[in-house]
C-alpha positions as CSV (number, residue, x, y, z in Angstrom):
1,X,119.2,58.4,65.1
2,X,119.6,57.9,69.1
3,X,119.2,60.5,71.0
4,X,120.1,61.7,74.8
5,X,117.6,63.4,76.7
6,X,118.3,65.3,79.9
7,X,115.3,64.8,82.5
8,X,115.1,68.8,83.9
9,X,114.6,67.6,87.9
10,X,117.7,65.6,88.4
11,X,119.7,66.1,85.8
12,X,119.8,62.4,84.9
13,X,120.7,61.3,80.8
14,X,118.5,59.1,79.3
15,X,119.3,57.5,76.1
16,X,116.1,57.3,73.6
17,X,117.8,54.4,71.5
18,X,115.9,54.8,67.9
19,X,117.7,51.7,66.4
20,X,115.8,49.4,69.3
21,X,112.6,50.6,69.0
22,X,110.0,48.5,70.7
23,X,106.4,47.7,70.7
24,X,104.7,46.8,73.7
25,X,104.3,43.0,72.4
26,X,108.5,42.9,72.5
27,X,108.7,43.3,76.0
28,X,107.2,39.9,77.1
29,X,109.9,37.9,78.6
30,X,111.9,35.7,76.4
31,X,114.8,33.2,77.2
32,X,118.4,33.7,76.3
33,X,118.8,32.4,73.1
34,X,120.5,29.7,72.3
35,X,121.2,28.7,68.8
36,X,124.0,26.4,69.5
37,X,124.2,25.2,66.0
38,X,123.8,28.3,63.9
39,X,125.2,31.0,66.6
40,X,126.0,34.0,64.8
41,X,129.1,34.5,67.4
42,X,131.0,31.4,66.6
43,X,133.4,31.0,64.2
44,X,132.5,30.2,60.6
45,X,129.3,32.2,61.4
46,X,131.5,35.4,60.6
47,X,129.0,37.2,57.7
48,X,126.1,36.9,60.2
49,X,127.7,39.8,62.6
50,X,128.2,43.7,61.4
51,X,131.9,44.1,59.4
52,X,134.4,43.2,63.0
53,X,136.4,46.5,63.6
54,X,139.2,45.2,65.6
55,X,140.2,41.4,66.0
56,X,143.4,39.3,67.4
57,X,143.6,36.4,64.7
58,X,146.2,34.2,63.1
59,X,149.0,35.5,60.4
60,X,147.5,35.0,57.0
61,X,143.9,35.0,57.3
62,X,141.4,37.4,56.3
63,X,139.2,40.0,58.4
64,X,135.7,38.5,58.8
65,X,136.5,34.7,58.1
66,X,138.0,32.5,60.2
67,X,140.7,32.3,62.1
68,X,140.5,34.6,65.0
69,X,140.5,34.0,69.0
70,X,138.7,37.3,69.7
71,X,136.4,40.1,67.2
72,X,134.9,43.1,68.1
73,X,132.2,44.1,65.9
74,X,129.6,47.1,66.1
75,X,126.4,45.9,68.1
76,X,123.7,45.5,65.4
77,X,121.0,47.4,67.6
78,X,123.1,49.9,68.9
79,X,122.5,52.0,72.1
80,X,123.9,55.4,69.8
81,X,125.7,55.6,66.5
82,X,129.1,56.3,65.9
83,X,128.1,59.1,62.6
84,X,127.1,62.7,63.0
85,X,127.7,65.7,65.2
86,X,127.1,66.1,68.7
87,X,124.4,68.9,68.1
88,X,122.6,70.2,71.3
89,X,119.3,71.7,71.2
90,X,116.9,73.3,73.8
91,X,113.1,73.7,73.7
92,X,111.9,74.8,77.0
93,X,112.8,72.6,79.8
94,X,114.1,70.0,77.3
95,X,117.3,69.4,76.5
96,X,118.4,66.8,73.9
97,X,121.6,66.1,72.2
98,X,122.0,63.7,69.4
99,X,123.2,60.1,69.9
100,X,126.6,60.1,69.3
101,X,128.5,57.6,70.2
102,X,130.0,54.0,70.2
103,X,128.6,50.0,70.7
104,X,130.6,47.4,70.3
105,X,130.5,43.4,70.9
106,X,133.8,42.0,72.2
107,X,133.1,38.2,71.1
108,X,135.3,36.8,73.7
109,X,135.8,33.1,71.8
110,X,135.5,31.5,68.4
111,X,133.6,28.5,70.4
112,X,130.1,27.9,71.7
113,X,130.7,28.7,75.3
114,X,128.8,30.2,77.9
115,X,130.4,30.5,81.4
116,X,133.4,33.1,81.5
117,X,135.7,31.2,84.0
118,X,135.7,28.4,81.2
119,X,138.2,30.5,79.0
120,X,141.7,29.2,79.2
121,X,143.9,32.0,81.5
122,X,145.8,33.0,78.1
123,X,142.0,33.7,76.5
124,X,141.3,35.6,79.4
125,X,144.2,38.0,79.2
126,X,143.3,38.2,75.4
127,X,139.9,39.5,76.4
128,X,141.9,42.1,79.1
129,X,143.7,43.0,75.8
130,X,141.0,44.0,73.7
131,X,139.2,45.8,76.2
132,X,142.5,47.8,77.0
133,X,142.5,48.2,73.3
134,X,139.3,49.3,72.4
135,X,139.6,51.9,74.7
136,X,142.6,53.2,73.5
137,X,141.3,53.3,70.1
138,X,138.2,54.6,70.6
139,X,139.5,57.7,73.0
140,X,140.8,59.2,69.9
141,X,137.5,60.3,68.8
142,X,137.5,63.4,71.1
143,X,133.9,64.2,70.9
144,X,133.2,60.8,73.4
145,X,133.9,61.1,77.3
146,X,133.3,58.0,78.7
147,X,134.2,54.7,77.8
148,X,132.4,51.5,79.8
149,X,133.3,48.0,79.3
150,X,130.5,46.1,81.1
151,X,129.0,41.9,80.3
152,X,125.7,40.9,81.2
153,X,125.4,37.2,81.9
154,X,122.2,35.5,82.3
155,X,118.8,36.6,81.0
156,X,118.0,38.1,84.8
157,X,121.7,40.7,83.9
158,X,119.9,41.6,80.2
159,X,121.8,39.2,78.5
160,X,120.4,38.3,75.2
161,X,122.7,35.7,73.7
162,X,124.1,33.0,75.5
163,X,128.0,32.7,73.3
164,X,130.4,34.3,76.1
165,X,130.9,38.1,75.5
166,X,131.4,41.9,77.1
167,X,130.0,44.9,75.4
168,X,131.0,48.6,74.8
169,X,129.5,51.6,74.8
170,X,131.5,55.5,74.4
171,X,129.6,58.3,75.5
172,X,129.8,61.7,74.7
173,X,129.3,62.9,78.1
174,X,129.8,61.6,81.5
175,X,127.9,58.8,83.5
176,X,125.6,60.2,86.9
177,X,127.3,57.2,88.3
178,X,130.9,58.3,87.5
179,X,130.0,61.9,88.5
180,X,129.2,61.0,91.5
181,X,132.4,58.4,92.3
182,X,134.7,61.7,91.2
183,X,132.7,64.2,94.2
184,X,133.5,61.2,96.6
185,X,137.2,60.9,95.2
186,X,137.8,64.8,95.5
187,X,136.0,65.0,99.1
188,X,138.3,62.2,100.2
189,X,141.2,63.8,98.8
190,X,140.8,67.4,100.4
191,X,140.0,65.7,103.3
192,X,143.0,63.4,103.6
193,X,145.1,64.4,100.7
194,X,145.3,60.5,99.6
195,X,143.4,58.6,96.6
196,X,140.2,56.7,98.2
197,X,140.6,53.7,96.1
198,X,144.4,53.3,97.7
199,X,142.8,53.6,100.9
200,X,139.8,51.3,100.7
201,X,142.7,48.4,99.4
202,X,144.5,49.3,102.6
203,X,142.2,48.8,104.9
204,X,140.5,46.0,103.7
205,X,143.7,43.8,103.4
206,X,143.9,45.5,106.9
207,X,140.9,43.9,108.1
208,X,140.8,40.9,105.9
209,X,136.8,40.2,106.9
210,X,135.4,41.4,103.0
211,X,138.7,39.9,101.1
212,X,137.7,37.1,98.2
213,X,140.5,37.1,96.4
214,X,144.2,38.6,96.6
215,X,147.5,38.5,94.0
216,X,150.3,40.6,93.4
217,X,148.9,43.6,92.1
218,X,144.8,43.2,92.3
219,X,142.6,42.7,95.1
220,X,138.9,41.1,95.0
221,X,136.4,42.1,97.9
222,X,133.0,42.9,99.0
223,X,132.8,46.2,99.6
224,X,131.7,47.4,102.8
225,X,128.4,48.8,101.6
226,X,127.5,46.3,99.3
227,X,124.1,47.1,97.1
228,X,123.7,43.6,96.3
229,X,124.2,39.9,98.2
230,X,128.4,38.9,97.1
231,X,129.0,42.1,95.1
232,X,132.5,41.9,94.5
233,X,135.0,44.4,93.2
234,X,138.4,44.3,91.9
235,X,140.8,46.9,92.6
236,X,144.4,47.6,91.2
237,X,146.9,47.5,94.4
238,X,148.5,50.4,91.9
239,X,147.4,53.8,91.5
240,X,146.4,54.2,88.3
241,X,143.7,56.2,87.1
242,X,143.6,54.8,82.8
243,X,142.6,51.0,82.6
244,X,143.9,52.0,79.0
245,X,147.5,52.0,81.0
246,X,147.6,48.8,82.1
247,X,151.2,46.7,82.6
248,X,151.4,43.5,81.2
249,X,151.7,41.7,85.0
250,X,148.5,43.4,86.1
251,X,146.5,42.3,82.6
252,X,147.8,38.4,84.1
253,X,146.6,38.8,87.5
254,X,143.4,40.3,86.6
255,X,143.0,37.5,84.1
256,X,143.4,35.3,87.1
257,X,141.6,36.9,89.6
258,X,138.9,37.5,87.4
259,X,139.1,33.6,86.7
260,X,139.2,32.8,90.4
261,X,136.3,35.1,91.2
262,X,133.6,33.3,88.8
263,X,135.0,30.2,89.7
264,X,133.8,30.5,93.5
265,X,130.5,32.6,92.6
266,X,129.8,29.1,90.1
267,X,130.5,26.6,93.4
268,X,128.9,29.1,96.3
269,X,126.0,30.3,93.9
270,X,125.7,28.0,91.0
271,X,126.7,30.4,88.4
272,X,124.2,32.9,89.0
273,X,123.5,36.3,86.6
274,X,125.5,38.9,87.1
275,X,126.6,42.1,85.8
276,X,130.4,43.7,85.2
277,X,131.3,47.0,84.9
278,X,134.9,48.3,83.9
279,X,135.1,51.9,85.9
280,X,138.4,53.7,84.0
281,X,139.1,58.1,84.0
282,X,136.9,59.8,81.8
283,X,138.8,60.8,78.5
284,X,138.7,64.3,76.5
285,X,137.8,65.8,79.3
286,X,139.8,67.5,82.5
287,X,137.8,65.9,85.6
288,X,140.4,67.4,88.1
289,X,141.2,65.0,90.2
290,X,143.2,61.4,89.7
291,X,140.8,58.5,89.2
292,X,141.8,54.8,90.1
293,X,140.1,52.1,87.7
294,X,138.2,49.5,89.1
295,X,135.5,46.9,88.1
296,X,132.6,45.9,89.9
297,X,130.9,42.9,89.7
298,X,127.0,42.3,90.8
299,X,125.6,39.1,90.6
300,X,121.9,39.5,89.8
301,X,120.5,37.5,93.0
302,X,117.8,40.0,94.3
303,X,115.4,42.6,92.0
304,X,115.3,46.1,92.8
305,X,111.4,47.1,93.8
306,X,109.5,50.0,94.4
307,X,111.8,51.2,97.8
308,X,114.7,50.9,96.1
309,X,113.3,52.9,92.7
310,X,112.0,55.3,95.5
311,X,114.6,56.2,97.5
312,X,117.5,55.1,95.5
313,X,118.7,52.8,98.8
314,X,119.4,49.4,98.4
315,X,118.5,46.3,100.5
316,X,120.6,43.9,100.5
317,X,120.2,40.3,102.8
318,X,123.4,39.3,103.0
319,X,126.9,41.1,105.1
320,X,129.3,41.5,102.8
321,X,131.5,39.8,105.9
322,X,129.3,36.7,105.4
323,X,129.4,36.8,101.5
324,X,133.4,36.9,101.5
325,X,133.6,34.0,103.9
326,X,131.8,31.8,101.9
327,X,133.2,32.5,98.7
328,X,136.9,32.0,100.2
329,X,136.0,28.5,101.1
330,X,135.8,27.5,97.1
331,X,139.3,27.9,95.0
């Protein structure tokens, strides 16, 4: 069984994930693996994954065979398991709770295919649509808190299968990250009495200098501090704390912004690794202030070293001002 361990100086969860022990032989670098021709993902290959738990697929044909355009299925080395009780116990300074949770792989097509931008725009807001619905499904289970959609691409983002695909994982508590986005929401707020989010897409259509990308209700940009060279988020022009509450229009502009975004990091950047996160308002839980969903991209261009590990600061090479520029030249 999983488990969650607090470290005792900074407060800091650490997930102890049993079911992908490792020895030290496992760690030695391996490629992405291929398996074009036997790929558990793709279609046909259905009784090689876990039993699917969710799937869009056509009238009249059975869960796990063919015949689906996107499956969600449990990870098969999950980060924490989705039985048991959320039991805490205490033995000094240590403080460990058991693993519950959710993992789940969103395979995003029944085809071999790699590069995200290659889906079709109705595929894309397929993929929108299971996310949206996985989260709404999953919230139900009121002892998880947190729900993160996030896709590593490329062995360099911890990708370890090459078939296109996002990922899952419910916690039962919240994410240091998230904590520390809701203190800056709520000191924004009693400072200004507005959302931060709304502002930050005010002011950078206002300055234009960090905009890649713009439709009717998203916007794409490099954010002023970026931590990595052409980080790029995508922000919802409306204020709405619950990805799970997404309209229809907004699901179709993501889809294409998302689209347009990979499209100009492939012809700037040569499809580099990258990592997405999917940022939504904790659930089963009162965090007493509005959110505003967003998702943040970070192509995997530069390592983190021993500054970085050390202070927690992040050096990044290139303006965010330069990064935009050149990623508006491509459509």
């Amino acid at each position: 069984m999983p488990e969650l361990r607090q470290d005792p100086l900074s407060q800091r969860w650490i997930i102890i994930s049993t079911e992908r022990a490792k020895r030290p032989q496992d760690f030695k670098l391996k490629p992405v693996e291929s398996h074009s021709g036997d790929c558990v993902f793709c279609a046909g290959n259905e009784d090689k994954t876990p039993p699917e738990i969710w799937s869009y697929r056509s009238p009249g044909t059975d869960k796990d065979q063919a015949g689906w355009w996107v499956r969600t299925v449990p990870n098969k080395f999950p980060a924490l398991g989705i039985e048991g009780q959320l039991n805490e116990s205490v033995t000094g300074l240590h403080k460990t709770l058991n693993g519950v949770g959710a993992h789940e792989v969103i395979i995003e097509t029944p085809k071999h295919q790699v590069e995200f931008f290659h889906h079709p725009a109705q595929q894309i807001e397929e993929i929108i649509r299971m996310w949206r619905d996985r989260h709404l499904d999953l919230r139900r289970d009121h002892r998880l808190k947190y729900v993160l959609v996030f896709k590593n691409e490329g062995q360099e983002a911890g990708a370890s299968l090459e078939h296109a695909h996002s990922q899952l994982i419910a916690l039962p508590l919240l994410p240091k990250a998230v904590e520390e986005e809701i203190k800056g929401i709520k000191r924004h707020l009693e400072a200004t009495n507005r959302c931060i989010f709304c502002d930050l897409v005010y002011q950078e259509q206002h300055d234009q200098t960090r905009v890649v990308a713009e439709s009717e209700s998203m916007l794409a940009f490099c954010p002023y501090a970026s931590r990595f060279p052409f980080e790029t988020w995508i922000v919802p022009k409306r204020h709405e704390p619950d990805f799970g509450l997404i309209w229809e229009n907004e699901i179709r502009d993501l889809g294409s912004i998302l689209r347009q975004v990979f499209v100009k990091f492939s012809q700037a950047l040569g499809s580099p690794p990258y990592n997405l996160l999917l940022h939504s308002t904790p659930v089963n839980t009162d965090i007493g202030v509005s959110y505003h969903w967003h998702i943040e991209i970070l192509p995997r261009l530069t390592k983190a070293a021993g500054f970085e590990f050390g202070t927690d600061y992040f050096i990044n090479p290139t303006p965010p001002e330069i990064a935009a520029e050149s990623l508006k030249r491509y459509h």
